[in-house]
N, C-alpha and C positions, 0 to 999 in steps of 0.2 A: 104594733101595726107598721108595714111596711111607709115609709114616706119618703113621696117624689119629689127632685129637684131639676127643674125646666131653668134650658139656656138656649139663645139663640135667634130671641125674639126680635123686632126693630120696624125700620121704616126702609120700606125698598120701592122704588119704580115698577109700573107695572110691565109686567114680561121677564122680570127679574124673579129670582130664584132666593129662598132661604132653607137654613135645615135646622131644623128644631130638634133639641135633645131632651131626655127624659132620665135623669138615671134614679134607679131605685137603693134605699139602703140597706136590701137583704137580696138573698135570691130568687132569681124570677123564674129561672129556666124549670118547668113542670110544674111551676107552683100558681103560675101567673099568664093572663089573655093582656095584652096590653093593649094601649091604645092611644085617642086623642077625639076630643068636641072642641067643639067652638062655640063662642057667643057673641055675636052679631047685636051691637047695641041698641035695645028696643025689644029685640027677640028673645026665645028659649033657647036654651043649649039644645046643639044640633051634633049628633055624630058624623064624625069626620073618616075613620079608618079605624080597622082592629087588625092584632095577629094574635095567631094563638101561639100557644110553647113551644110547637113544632115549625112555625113558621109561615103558616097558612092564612095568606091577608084578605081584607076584603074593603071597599071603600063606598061612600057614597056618591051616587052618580053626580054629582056637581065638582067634586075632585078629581076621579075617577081618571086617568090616563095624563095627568098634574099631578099630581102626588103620590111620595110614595113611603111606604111605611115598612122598616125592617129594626130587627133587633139584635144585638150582641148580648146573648147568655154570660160570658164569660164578664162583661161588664155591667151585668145589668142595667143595661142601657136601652132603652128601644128611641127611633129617629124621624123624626118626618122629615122626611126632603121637598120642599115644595116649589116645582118649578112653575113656567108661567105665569105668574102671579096675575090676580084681577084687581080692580077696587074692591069688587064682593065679595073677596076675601077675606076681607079688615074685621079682624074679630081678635076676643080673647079666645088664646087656645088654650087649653088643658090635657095634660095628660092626663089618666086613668090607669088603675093596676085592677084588675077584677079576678081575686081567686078561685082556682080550677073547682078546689071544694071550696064549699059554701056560697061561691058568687059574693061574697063582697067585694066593694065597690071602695078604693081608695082615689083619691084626686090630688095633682097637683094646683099650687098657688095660681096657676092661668100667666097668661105671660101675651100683652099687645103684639100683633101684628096688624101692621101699618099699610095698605098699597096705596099708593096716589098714580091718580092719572093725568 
């Protein structure tokens, strides 16, 4: 089974910016929808942003025009870029690899981001 390894994590001021990486250790490019959730402590894992193999992203309205989600095929990498940051952003993030067939569902380790205000 494919497994992720998330870098990028930390503690940053709010309005400041991080970019989270994801890389996977097979190929992703047609094989793989990528992604990322968060978890907000107290809370459920909440989705964050998806792409598909083509490229085609989508986000949820709380990041939505803050964040942004793209992937390198060639490195099986996909990235969150995340600008603006809030305090309500403080969560574990995780990536996700969800295959085209089957739809399984693979997870990275989660990785703290930190905003203070």
């Amino acid at each position: 089974q494919v497994q992720l390894v998330e870098s990028g994590g930390g503690l940053v001021q709010a309005g400041e910016s991080l970019r989270r990486s994801c890389a996977a250790s097979e190929i992703i490019g047609g094989f793989y929808t990528m992604g990322w959730y968060r978890q907000i402590l107290g809370k459920q894992r909440e989705w964050v942003a998806t792409i598909t193999s083509s490229g085609s992203s989508n986000y949820a309205d709380s990041v939505k025009g803050r964040f942004t989600i793209s992937r390198d095929n060639a490195k099986n990498t996909v990235y969150l870029q995340m600008n603006s940051l809030k305090a309500e952003d403080t969560a574990v993030y995780y990536c996700f690899a969800r295959r085209i067939i089957g739809r399984t569902d693979y997870w990275g380790r989660g990785t703290q981001v930190t905003v203070s205000s």
